[in-house]
N, C-alpha and C positions, 0 to 999 in steps of 0.2 A: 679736780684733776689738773696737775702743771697742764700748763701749755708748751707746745712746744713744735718744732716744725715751720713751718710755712705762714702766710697771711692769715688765712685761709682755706678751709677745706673748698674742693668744688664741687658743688652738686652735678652729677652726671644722669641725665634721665633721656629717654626717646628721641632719637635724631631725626625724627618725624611726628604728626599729630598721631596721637593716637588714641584712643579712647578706650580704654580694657578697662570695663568693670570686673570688680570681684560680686562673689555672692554677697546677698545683704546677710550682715551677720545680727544675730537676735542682740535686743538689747534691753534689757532689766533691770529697773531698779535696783540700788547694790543695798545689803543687808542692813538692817536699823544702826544708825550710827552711835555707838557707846562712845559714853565723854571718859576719856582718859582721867587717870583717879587724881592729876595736879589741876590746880583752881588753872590756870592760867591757859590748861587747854584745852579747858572745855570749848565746845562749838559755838556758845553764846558769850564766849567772856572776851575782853579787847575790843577795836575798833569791826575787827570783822566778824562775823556770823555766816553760821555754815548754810547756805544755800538748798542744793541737793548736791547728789550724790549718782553718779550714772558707772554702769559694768557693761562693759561689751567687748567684742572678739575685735581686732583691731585687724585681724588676717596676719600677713607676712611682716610682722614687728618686733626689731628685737626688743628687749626688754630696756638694756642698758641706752638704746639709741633716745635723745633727748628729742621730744615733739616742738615743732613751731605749732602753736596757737596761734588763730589769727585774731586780728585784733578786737571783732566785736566777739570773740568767745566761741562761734559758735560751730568751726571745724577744728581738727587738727591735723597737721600733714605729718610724715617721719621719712627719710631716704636712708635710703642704706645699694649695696652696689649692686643689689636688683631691682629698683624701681624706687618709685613714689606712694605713699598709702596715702590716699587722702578720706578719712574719718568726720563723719558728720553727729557731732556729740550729741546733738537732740534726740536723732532716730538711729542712731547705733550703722548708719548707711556706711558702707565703704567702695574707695576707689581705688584700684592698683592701677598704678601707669609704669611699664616696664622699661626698663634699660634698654637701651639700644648694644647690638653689640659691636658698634662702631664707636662704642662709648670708653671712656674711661675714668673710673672712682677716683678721684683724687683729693679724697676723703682724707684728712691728716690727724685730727680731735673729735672726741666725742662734748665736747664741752658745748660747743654753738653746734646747732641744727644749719645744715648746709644748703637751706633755703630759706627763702623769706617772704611774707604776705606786704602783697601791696596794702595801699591805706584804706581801700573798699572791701577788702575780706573776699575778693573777690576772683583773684588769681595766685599764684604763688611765684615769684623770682626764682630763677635755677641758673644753671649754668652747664655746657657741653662741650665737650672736645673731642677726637678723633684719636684711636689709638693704632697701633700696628699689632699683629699679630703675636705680640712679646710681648702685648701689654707697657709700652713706651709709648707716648702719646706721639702724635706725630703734626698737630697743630695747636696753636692755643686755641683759650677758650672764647666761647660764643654765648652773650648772657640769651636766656629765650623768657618767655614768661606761658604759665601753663594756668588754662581755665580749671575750673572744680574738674568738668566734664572729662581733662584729659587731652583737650582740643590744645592746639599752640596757638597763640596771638602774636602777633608784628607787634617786632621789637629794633629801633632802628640800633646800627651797625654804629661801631663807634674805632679808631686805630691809634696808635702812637708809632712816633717812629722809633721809640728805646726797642720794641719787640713785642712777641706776644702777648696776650692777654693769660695768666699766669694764677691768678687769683683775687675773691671777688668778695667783699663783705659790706650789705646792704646796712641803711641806719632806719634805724626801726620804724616802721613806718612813713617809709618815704620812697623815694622810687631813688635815692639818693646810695651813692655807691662808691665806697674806697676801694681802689684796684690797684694791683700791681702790673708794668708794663717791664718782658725782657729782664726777667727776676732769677729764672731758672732752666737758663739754655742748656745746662748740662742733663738735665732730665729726659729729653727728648731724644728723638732715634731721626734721622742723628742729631749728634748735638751740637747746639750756634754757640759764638759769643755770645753777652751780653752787654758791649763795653758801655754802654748808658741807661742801667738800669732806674726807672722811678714809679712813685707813687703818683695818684691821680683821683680828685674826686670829679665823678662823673655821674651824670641825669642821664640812668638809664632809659626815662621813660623818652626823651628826645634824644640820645644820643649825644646831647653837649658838656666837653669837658670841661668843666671849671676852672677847677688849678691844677697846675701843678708840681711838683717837688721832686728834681732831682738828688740821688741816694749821695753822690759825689759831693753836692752842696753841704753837706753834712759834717763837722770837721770829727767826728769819730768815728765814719768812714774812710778817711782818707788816707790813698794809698790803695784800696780796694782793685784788687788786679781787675782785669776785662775779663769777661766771660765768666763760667761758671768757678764757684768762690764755697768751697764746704765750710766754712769758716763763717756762713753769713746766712741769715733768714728771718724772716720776718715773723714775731713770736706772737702778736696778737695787736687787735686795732679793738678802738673803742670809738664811736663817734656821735652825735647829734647835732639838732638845728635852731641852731640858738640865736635869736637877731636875724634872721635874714642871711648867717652864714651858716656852712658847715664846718664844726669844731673837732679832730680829734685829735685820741693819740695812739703812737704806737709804740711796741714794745721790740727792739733789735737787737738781736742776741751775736754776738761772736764769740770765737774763742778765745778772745780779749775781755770778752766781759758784757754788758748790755748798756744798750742806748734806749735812753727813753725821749721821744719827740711831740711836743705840742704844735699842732697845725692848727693853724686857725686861713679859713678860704680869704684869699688875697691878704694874705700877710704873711713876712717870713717865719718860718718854722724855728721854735725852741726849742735846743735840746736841753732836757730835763736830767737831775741828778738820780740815780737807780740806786738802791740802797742795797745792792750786790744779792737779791733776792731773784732767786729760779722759783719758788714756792709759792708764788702773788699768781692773785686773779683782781684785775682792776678794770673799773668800770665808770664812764664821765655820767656826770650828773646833767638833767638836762637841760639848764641852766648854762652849761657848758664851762664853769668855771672852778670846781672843785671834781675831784679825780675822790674812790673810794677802791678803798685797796681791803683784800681779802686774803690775810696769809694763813697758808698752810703748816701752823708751828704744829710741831709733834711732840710725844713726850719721848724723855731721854730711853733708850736701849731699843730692843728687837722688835718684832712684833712675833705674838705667840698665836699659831693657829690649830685650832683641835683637831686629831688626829693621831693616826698608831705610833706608838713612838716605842722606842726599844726598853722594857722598863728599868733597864739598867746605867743604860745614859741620865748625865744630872740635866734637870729640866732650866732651863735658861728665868735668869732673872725676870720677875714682870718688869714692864718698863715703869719709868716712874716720870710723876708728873713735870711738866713745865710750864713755867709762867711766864706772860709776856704779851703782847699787842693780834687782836687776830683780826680789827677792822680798824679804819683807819680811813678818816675824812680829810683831804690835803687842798689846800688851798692852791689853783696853779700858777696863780699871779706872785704869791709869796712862798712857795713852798711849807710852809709850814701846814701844823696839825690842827684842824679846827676840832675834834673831836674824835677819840680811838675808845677800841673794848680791849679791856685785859683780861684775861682764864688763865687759867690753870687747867693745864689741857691733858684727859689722863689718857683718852683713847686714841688711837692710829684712825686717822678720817682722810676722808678727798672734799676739796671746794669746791663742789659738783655744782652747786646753786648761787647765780649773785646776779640778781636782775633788779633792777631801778625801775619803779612805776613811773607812768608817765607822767605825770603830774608832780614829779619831783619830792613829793612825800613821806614814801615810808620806802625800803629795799627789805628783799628777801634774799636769807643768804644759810649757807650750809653751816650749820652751830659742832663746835668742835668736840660736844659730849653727846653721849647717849644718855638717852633715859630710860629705864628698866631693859635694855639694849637694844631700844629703836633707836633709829637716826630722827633728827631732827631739823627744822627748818626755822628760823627764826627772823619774825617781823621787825624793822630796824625801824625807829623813827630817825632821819638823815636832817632833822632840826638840832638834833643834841644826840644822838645815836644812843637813846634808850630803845632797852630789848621790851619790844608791848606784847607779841605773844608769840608760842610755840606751835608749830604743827608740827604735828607725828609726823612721820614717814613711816618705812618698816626697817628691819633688821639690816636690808642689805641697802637701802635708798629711796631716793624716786627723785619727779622733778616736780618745781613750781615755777611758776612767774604769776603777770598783771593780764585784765583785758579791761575794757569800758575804760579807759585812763587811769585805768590805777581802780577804778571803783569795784572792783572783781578780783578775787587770787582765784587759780587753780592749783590743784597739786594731785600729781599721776603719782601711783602705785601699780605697778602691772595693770593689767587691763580696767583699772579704775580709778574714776575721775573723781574728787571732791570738790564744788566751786563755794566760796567763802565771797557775800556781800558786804561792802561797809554801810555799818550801821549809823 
């Protein structure tokens, strides 16, 4: 799915501790798993092997809403603009922690889940602000951090003088946090300048800001009037901890065009060449020195959807296929291509899925065809970006990613889990 929008969505949950369990919802074993009829995806074939298999009621979940997993596997959390679910995959246990209604969703992408698990599996990262009765926030945000229970934990306070805290995206496992400071005073009731608006990485877990990077410093910025700017937003960040620093980058979109920027902690920021693409989902390696780029090439004409149609009207062309690059491994130091995949791409898809293990190994990523017209998910090897194996999804999707460092995939289908071991 493009990005687009903001930093960052922010998680908005309970303005207080709270602790609201949901009923435990039953949890059952899911039905004998048939190996799909191509060699390649069977359950035993590839580096991974299908584990088990868990079904349970998730409570209040949308479907489409993508899960954080926490990293040893063994909950999942989901937000959406009434609460927190937090799901315990062993015994099917659920927890709903409600929205405050002092709160406000400022949820922009379904792409990234708009929390994040610390490194102990043992809380989850959130984020909260105050809105006004219009629904117009009327402070920035405050990061909080919530136990399984629902309980709140102390989390120290952290400020800039550019303005408020705006939006918030943690790096994976870490307590390590890209924020925006004084991004989007026009948003608010009422609304501020923001005539110094910047980025910041910050140690949520102390409250100490590291670096940081004003937006002005940037020469395809510049010129950027004060205060709020429709013309300008922050379209996506990607970040890790590589050396002893934290490395990302981000993705800045105006109506001029996009800026792409490599930060690296205590050094100046490079801006990066963008290849005039809105249709990328890109992801650093964690290593921190090659970038992996996932485009959404379509094939040429409409998209046709079943349904009544007049039988007298002529039915529109199928579209036809396109060939061209849909991954794409880029060196940061040199720009160039250490490794890309070319298709022939016949279906209309979203690049719903692009996660990096941690261990730097293999990526999981949204594959551009169906088969017998499931969607698919496709294991990358990020040595040489050979395809090693397929997982099914269904008709309309689902998600995956990594846990154990990479030694573990999950992949959700509605209310059902499959976890895949390397063998």
């Amino acid at each position: 799915m493009r990005q687009n929008g903001f930093l960052l969505p922010l998680l908005i949950v309970a303005a207080a501790g709270v602790n609201a369990g949901r009923p435990v919802a039953p949890t059952t074993n899911c039905s004998p798993y048939r190996a799909p009829a191509t060699e390649d995806e069977r359950p035993d074939a590839g580096p991974y092997r299908l584990l088990s298999a868990r079904c349970f009621d998730p409570g209040k979940v949308y479907d489409s809403a993508p899960p954080s997993v926490s990293p040893d596997g063994t909950h999942a959390a989901w937000a959406d603009h009434a609460g927190v679910t937090i799901v315990d995959l062993r015994s099917g246990q659920n927890r709903f922690i409600p929205a405050s209604t002092q709160s406000l969703n400022f949820r922009v992408t379904t792409v990234a889940a708009p929390i994040a698990w610390t490194p102990d599996s043992t809380s989850l990262w959130a984020t909260t602000r105050e809105k006004a009765a219009s629904g117009f926030p009327t402070s920035g945000g405050k990061v909080i951090r919530l136990s399984l229970d629902g309980s709140r934990l102390p989390v120290p306070d952290f400020f800039s003088p550019s303005g408020p805290l705006d939006a918030v995206q943690w790096v994976p496992g870490t307590s390590i946090a890209i924020v925006q400071f004084g991004t989007h005073g026009g948003t608010y009731q009422p609304t501020h300048p923001d005539p110094a608006p910047e980025l910041a990485m910050v140690d949520t877990a102390t409250g100490s800001i590291l670096d940081r990077l004003s937006l002005a410093s940037l020469h395809s910025l510049k010129g950027r009037p004060a205060g709020s700017d429709p013309r300008f937003s922050l379209a996506a960040v990607t970040a890790v901890i590589a050396s002893g620093r934290v490395h990302a980058v981000v993705t800045i979109r105006t109506r001029a065009g996009a800026t792409r920027v490599h930060w690296t902690q205590g050094l100046p920021a490079v801006e990066l060449p963008v290849r005039n693409r809105t249709d990328e989902r890109v992801s650093l390696l964690p290593s921190g020195k090659q970038l992996l780029r996932l485009i959404e090439l379509q094939p040429d004409g409409v998209q046709i959807f079943d349904g009544p149609m007049d039988p007298h009207a002529p039915r529109p062309e199928p579209p036809k296929p396109r060939a061209g690059i849909v991954v794409e491994s880029i060196s940061l130091s040199t720009g160039k291509s250490a490794w890309s995949i070319t298709q022939s791409v016949t279906n209309f898809w979203k690049a719903d899925i692009l996660e990096i293990s941690p261990n730097g190994r293999y990526a999981l990523i949204s594959w551009p065809n169906r088969r017998s017209l499931v969607v698919q998910a496709a294991l990358i090897d990020l040595r040489n970006g050979a395809t090693v194996k397929m997982f099914p999804m269904s008709a309309s999707g689902g998600q995956a990613g990594f846990t154990d460092n990479g030694d573990v995939i999950w992949i959700r289908v509605a209310g059902k889990f499959r976890f895949y071991r390397r063998s």
